[in-house]
Structures are given as C-alpha cells and as structure tokens.
C-alpha positions as CSV (number, residue, x, y, z in Angstrom):
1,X,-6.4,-43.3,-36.5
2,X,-10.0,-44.0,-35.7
3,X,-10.1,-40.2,-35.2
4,X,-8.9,-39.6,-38.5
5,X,-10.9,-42.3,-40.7
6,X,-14.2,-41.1,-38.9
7,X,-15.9,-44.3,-40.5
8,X,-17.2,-46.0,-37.0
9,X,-14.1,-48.0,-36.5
10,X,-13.1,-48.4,-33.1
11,X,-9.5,-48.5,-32.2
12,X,-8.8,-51.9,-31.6
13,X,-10.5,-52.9,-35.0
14,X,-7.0,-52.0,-36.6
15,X,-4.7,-54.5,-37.4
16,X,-0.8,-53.4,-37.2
17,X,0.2,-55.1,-40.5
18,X,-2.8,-54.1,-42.6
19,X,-2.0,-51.8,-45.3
20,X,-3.6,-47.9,-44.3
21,X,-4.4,-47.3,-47.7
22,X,-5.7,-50.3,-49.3
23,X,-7.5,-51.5,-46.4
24,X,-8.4,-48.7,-44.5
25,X,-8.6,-46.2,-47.3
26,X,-6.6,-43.8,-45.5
27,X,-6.1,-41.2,-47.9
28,X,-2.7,-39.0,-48.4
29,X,-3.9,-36.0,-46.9
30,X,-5.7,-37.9,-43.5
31,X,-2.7,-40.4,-43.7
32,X,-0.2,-36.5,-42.9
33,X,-3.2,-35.9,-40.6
34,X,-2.9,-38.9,-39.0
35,X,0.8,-38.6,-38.5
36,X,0.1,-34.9,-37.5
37,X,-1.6,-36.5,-34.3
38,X,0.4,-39.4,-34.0
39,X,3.3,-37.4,-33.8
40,X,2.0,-35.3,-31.0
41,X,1.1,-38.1,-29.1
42,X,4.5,-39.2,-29.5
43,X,6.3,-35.6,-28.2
44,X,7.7,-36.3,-32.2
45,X,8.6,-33.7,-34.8
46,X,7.2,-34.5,-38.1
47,X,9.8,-33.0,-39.4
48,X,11.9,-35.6,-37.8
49,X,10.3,-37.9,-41.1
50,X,11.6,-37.1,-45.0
51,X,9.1,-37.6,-47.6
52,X,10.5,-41.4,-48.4
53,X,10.3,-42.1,-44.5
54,X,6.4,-40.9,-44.4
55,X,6.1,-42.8,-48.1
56,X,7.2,-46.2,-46.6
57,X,4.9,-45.8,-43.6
58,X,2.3,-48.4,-44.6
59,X,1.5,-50.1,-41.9
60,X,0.3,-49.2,-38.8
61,X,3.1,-51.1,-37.5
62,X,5.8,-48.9,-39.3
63,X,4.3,-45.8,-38.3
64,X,4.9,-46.8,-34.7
65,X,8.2,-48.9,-35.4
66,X,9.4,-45.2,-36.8
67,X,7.8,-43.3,-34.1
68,X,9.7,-45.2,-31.8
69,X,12.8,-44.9,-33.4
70,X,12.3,-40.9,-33.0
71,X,11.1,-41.2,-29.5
72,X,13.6,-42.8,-28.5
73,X,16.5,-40.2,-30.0
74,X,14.4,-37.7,-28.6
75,X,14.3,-39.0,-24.9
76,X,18.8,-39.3,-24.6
C-alpha cells in the first residue's frame, strides 16, 4: 500500500483496522490499484472479488481476511 499512497509512509506505519479511505486517503482508483498488486502478490484473481466484495474491503485487515479466503481456494 505504501507503494500505492506514495506519501512517505513506510509499511509498517499501517494499522490493519484503520479505515483506507478515511485515514489513509486511499482513493477508489489507487484503492483497485492497490488490490491490483495485492492480488498479485497473493497468486489471486481480482476477478475472484464482485464489486460488493472490493466495496466492503475497508480495512487493511479485510483486504487480507479476503485474500486469504481466495488463497486458500486457490491452493486445494
């Protein structure tokens, strides 16, 4: 995410229940970014996420709760 932001945060300044928006102004189009790489990292589709899924993604904490999830179908 620190990628993404670009603002000098390092990436263990993020707390995993902080809202990405409101806190971090993550924006919509860096927050699909973010997910973009996130994904990747994760060997994830994004298409493996519906719109309401990405929508609920607030925290940094459900972004990896959800990742998992996927990952986890993924790797049986």
């Amino acid at each position: 995410m620190a990628r993404v932001l670009g603002d000098g945060l390092a990436p263990g300044a993020f707390e995993p229940d902080r809202d990405l928006a409101d806190d971090y102004g993550l924006t919509s189009m860096k927050k699909v970014m973010f997910l973009m790489a996130a994904c990747d990292d994760a060997g994830v589709a994004l298409e493996s996420f519906t719109e309401p899924d990405v929508a609920a993604m607030r925290t940094l904490r459900d972004v990896t709760s959800a990742l998992a999830r996927h990952a986890g179908a993924v790797a049986r």
